[in-house]
MIZA-356339 format. One record per residue (C-alpha): residue in one letter; z, y, x. Coordinates in pm, whole numbers, plus 50000, padded with zeros to 5 digits. Layout:
N
AZYX ...
REM end
This chain:
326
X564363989324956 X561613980225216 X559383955725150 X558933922925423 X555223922825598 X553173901325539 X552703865925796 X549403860325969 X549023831025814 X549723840025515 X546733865325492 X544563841325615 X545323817325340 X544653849325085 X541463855225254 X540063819125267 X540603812624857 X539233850324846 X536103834825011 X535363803824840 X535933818824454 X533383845324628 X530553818424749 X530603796024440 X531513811924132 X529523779123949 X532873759024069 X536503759223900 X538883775724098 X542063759124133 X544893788124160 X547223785224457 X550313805524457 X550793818124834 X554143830724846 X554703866824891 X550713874224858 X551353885524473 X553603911724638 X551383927624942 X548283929824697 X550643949824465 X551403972024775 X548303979524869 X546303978824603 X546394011024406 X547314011224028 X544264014523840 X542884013423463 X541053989323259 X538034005923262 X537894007723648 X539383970523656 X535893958523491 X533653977623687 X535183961224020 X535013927323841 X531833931823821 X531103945324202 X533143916024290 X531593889024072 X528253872924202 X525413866223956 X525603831923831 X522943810623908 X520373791723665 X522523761323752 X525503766723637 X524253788123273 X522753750823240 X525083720822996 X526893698423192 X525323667423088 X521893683023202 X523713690623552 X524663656323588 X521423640923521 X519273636223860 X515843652723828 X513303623223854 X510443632024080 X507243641123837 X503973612723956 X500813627324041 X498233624323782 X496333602423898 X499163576223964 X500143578123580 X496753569323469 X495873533923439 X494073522223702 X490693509223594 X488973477123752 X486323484823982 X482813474523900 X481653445924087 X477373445324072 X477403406924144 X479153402823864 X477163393723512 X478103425023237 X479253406522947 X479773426522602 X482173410622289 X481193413321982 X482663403821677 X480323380821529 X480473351321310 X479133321721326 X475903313821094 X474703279720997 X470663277721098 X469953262320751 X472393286520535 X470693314720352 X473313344620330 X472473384720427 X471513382620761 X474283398021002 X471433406721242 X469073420021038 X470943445420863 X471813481720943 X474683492421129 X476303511220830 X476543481420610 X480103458220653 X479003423320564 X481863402720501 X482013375320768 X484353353420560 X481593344620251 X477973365620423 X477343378820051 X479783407419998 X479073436520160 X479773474820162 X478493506320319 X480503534620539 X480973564720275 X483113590620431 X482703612020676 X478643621820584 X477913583020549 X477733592720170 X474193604520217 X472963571820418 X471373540520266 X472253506520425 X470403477720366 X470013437820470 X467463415620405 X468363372020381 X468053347520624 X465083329920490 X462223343120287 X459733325920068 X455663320920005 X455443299719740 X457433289619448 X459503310219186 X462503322319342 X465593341519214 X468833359319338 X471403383719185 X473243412819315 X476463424519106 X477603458219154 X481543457119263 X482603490919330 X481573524419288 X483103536619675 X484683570819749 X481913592819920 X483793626620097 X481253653920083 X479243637519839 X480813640319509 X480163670219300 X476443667819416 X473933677619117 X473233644718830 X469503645718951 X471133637419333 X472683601819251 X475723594419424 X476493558119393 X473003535519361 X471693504519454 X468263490919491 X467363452519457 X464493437719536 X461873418819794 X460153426420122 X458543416720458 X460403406420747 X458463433420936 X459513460420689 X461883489520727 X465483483020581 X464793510420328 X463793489120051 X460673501719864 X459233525920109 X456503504920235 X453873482320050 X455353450920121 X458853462020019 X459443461919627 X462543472319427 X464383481719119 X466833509719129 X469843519218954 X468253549718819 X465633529218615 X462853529818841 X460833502919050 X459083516819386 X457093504219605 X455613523319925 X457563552919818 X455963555719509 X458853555719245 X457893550318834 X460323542718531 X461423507718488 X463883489918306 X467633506518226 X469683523118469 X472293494818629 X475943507418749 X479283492318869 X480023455918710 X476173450518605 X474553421518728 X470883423718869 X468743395918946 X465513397319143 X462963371018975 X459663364519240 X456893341719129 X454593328619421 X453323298619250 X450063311519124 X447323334419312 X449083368419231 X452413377019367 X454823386919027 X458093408119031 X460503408718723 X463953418818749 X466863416718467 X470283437318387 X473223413718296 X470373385218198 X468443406717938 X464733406418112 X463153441918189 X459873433018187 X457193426018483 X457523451718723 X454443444118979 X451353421018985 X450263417819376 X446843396419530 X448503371119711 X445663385819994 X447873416820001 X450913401020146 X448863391020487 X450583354920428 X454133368220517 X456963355020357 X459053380620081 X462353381320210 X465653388919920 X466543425520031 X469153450219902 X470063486619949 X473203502619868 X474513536419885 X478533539719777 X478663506519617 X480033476919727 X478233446319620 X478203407919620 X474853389919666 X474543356219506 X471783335219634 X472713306619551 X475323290619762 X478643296619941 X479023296720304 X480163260020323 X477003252920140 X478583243919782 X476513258419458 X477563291419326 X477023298518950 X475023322518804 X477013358618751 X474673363318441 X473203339318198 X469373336718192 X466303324218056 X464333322818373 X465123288618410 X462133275918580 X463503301718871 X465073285419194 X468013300719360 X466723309619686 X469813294419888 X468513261719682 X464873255419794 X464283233720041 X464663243420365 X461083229420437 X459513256120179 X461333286320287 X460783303720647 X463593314920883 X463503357420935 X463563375521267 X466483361121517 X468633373221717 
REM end
């Protein structure tokens, strides 16, 4: 039985779908049944196997692009245009040279007649606490372990017998440090007296005196036994006695005196005022001289028999001599 020919139109049809599964293979094809086109590509087509059927699937199929092998919720989503550089960085304010430079820096404010550490004439290493200006505590990590910081008082003295205490808070965590040999000392504070005009290493010059944790006094670098070692929760107090032609230094440990420590000529101070001075290396301290910042009396840490001594934040402001300002 002969088979009808196909219509014109017909094959056209066939050839247009043939086209458009051809140009996007990304897009579903929707299947239209052409009447009578099943039936001519059975008549012309020869019979062939499975085997040849995939290799002329895959002559046939076009390589899928990077598009379509991508999810269809990334697809969807509209590519946003990637900024240049330089418009993603914040824009900084130009410089204006008629304009005054101003820098902000966080520091409190000091009553002229209070006698506290002295924020400004103190090193850089050493956090004073601006709420009360006696606690304090050095950097310690990162190689700070190895540094001394130190801070001299507001006011120092030339006549009179004065007296403050330092009491040794906390032993601080020093990276790199610990483990060093016992003859290296790790955590160690020094106590003590010096010019205004002095280094902020206390007892390296010969108007700076001290007495140092590892039971020693020094002065101008020159460091002899003294007294008992001092550690964390001890309580030092610095005793100076101007009142007579001879500069004297004593110094106790939790109130129990260690004994006179130096004997200067008045002559050899120049006439400068001693100054309260600490140095602290990995230990957090407190420094009581006498009052609190809003001027009420602080008690003695440590019970003593220097009674005739003066806390220095409790002279009168007419016998003591303001430091170096800002």
């Amino acid at each position: 039985m002969q088979k009808e020919p196909l219509q014109e139109e017909d094959a056209e049809m066939t050839e247009e779908v043939t086209e458009e599964v051809t140009e996007d293979a990304s897009a579903p094809v929707q299947e239209e049944h052409v009447e009578g086109a099943e039936t001519a590509e059975k008549e012309e087509e020869p019979m062939v196997t499975d085997d040849k059927k995939e290799e002329k699937a895959d002559e046939v199929k076009p390589e899928a692009s990077s598009e379509a092998t991508k999810p269809a919720e990334q697809q969807q989503q509209p590519q946003q245009p990637q900024q240049p550089q330089q418009q993603r960085r914040v824009q900084k304010r130009k410089f204006d040279e008629n304009e005054p430079y101003v820098v902000v820096e966080d520091e409190p404010e000091i009553d002229e007649d209070l006698v506290c550490l002295d924020w400004f004439n103190s090193d850089l290493n050493l956090k004073i606490d601006p709420s009360d200006l006696s606690t304090a505590e050095p950097l310690s990590k990162d190689g700070w372990g190895y540094v001394w910081a130190g801070a001299r008082a507001t006011y120092g003295f030339v006549e009179g017998k004065i007296r403050f205490e330092v009491k040794l808070l906390e032993h601080l965590e020093a990276k790199g440090v610990e483990g060093e040999k016992e003859a290296k000392r790790v955590h160690e504070v020094r106590v003590g007296w010096s010019a205004d005009d002095s280094p902020l290493m206390l007892g390296e010059t010969s108007l700076s005196f001290c007495y140092a944790g590892s039971a020693k006094k020094a002065r101008a670098s020159t460091f002899e036994a003294y007294g008992d070692e001092f550690a964390k929760d001890d309580v030092v107090s610095a005793l100076l006695d101007l009142s007579g032609d001879e500069a004297v230094f004593s110094f106790e440990k939790n109130g129990q005196s260690q004994g006179e420590a130096f004997r200067v000529p008045k002559s050899e101070l120049e006439g400068k005022a001693l100054f309260p001075h600490v140095s602290t290396r990995n230990v957090k301290i407190d420094v009581n001289l006498g009052k609190k910042k809003d001027g009420e009396d602080r008690e003695a840490a440590a019970k003593s028999d220097a009674e005739d001594y003066i806390f220095a934040a409790q002279v009168d402001k007419e016998k003591r001599q303001r430091g170096m300002e800002r």
